[in-house]
N, C-alpha and C positions, 0 to 999 in steps of 0.2 A: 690264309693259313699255310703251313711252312714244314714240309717233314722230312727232314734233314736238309734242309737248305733248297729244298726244291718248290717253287709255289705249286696248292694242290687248289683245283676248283672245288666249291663245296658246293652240292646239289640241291637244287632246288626241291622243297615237298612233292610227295606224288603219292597219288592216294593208290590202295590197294588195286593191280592189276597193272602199273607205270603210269598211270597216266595223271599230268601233273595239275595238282592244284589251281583253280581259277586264282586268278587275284580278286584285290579288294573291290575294285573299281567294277571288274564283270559281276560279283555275286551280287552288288547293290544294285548295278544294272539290271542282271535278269530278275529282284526282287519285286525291285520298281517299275518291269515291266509291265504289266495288265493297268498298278494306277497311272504311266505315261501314257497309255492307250484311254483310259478312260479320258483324263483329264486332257487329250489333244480333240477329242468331240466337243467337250465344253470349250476350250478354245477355239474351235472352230468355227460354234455356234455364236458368240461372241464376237470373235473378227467380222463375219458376215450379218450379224444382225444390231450391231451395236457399233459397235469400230468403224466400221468401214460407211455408213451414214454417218456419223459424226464428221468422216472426214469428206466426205464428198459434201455434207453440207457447208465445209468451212469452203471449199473449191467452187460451190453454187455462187456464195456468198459476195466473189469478186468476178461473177460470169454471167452475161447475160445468157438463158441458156433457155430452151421453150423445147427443148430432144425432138426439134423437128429441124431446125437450120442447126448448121454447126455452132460450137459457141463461141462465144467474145468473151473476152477479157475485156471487164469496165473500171477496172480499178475498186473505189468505195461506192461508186455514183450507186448502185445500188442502198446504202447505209444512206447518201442522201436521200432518193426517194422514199425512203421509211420515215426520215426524222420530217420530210416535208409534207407527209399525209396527214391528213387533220381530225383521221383517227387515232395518230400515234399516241396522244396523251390519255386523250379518254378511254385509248385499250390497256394502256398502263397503270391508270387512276384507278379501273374499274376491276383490274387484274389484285391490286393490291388491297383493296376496300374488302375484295371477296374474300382473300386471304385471310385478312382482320376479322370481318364478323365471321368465319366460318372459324377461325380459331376460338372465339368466344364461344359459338354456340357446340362446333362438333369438336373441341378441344376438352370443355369443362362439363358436355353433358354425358356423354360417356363415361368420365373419370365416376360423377354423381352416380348411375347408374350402377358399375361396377360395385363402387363400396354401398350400395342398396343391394344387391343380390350377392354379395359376399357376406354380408349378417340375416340373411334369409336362413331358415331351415327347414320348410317345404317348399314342393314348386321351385325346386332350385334348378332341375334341369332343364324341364319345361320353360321356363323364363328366357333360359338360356339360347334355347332355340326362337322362341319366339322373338328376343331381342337379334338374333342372326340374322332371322329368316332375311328381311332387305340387302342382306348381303349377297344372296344364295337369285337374287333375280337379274334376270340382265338387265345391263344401265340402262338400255334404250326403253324395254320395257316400265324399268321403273320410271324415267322420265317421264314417258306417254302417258302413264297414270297420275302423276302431277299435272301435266297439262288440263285432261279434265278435272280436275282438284280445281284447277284455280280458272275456270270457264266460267267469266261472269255471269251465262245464263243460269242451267241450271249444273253446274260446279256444287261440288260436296260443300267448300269450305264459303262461298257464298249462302248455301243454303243452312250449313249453321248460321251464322251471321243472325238469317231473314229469323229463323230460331229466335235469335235471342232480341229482335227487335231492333237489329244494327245494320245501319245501309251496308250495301254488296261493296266491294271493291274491283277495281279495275289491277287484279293482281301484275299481270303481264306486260300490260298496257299504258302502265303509268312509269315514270321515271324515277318515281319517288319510292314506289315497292317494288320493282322488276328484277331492282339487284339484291333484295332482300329473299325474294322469290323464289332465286336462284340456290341461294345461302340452304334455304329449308330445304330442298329437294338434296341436294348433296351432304347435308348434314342426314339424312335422314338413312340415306343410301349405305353410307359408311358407317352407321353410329355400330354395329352388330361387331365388325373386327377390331376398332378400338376397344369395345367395348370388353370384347374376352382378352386382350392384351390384358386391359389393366386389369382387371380379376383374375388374370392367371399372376400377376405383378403379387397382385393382394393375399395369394395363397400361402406364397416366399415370406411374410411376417411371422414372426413368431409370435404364438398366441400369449406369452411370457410376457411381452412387451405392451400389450393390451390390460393384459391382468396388473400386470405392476401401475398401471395409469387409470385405473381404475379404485385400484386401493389406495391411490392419492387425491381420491374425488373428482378428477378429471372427467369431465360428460363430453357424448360423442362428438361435438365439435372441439373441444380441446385435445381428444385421441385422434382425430382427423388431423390436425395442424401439428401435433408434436409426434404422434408415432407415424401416423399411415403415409402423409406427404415426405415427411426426412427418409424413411425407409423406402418408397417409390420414387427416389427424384430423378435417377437416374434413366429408368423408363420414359420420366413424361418430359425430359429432356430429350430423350430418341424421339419421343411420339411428336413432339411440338416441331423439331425440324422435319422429322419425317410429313408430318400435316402441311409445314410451307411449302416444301416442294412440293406437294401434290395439288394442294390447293392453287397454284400458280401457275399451272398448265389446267387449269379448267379448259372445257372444248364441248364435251357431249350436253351440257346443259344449255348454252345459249344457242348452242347449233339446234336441237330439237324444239326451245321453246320460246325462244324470241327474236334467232336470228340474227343476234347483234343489238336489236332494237331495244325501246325505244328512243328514237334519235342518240343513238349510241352507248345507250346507259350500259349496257351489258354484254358489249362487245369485250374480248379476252386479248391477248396477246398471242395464246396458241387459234383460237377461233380469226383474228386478224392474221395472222399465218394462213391460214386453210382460204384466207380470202386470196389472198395473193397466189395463193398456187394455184387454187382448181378454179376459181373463178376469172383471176385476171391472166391465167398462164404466165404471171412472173416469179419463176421459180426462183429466181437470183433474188428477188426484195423479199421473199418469204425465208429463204437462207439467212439471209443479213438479219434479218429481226428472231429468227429462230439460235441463231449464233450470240445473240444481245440476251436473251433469256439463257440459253444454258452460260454464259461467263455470269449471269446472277445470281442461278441456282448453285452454281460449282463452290460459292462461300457459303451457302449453307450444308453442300453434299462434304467440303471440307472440316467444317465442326461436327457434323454427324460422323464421320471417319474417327475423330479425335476424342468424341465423346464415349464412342463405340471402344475404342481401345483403352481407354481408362475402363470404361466397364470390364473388358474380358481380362485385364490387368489385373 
């Protein structure tokens, strides 16, 4: 600016008393100060409980390392000794099997459930806890009470059996039911939080959409298939990825109830892990096969990511 040919400075704002106006950059600063404070804990919590094992397990991976000698650098030879263990397939086979029937049975009985206690009008709450309640107990615990469940002597589910005039089984013991064994105890464990998922899924339908399919003579399994499923798929598309991942790091159930056994039926991939570290102290071959599971899981934790922002889209 120019008053009479002279350049004049123009002055910067300043609030009552001289003193001058923050800029943009500071008021957004000191606004956002308390959530960069909060949100530097969570990062925090994060870097060191999440980030930094991830990375040290990819660092395990190419090391032989037992944190009592110094370590070595072995290149892969640890991913060799993983693919040359002659559990590597049966912890794979057995890993994936469990996956499968546990999606059949803790995938589709919960969804059954839900839309059973969604058309309920008494005893709706009460149910609701009662279907939690195995959520609410610790794994180990609930385990251990499986264990005797399936005790060929006198085991509960043996002595239905004698009940009904049907030989005992050799639940744990056999090759043929041990990984099926395995399936009911975890399905059982979990069914109570899928469970209020999809019922809280089922509340979000509009009762309009029911009525209208009802005044076309559609009966409950034609309102199942055309209203409740198209209007949930997007949940049980979360829940289905969300279930492989979890299901795929089994651990607590063949470590409490079978050990692995029998002759490797129910041996895991995370349970073959735990073998390698705390039993054989090779922490570098429990890395290498712990590293092979999270780059499998990472394509499914990638569609859940994808599927997740189309939803919030």
């Amino acid at each position: 600016m120019r008053v009479g040919g002279t350049p004049m400075a123009v002055a910067s704002p300043t609030r009552p008393g001289g003193k001058r106006k923050p800029t943009r950059f500071k008021r957004n600063l000191r606004r956002n100060l308390s959530a960069y404070g909060f949100l530097s804990g969570a990062l925090i919590c994060f870097a060191f409980f999440s980030w930094y094992p991830i990375i040290r397990e990819f660092i395990l991976s190419f090391q032989e390392n037992n944190f009592v000698d110094p370590p070595v650098w072995v290149g892969f030879d640890n991913f060799k000794t993983v693919f040359e263990d002659s559990a590597f397939k049966p912890a794979w086979v057995n890993t994936v099997v469990f996956t499968l029937l546990a999606l059949v049975f803790g995938y589709a009985i919960p969804f059954l459930i839900a839309i059973v206690l969604n058309e309920l009008r008494h005893a709706r709450a009460y149910l609701r806890f009662v279907v939690y309640l195995p959520v609410m107990l610790p794994p180990a615990v609930a385990v251990l009470l499986f264990k005797w469940f399936y005790d060929p002597g006198p085991g509960l589910f043996n002595q239905m059996l004698g009940l009904a005039n049907l030989p005992g089984l050799s639940w744990l013991d056999s090759t043929s039911t041990a990984l099926l064994s395995l399936v009911i105890v975890s399905t059982w464990m979990n069914l109570g939080s899928g469970t209020l998922i999809y019922l809280a899924a089922l509340q979000t339908i509009p009762s309009e959409l029911y009525e209208a399919a009802e005044l076309d003579g559609a009966g409950i399994i034609r309102r199942i298939w055309h209203v409740t499923i198209p209007q949930t798929k997007l949940i049980l598309a979360v829940m289905l990825l969300l279930q492989i991942i979890a299901t795929m790091q089994v651990f607590i159930e063949p470590y409490l109830l079978t050990g692995g056994g029998p002759e490797n039926a129910t041996v895991s991939v995370v349970y073959l892990m735990y073998q390698y570290a705390f039993n054989f102290t090779n922490f570098g071959a429990g890395s290498a096969l712990g590293l092979m599971l999270m780059l499998v899981l990472m394509v499914f934790s990638v569609a859940y990511l994808r599927i997740s922002r189309e939803k919030n889209g």
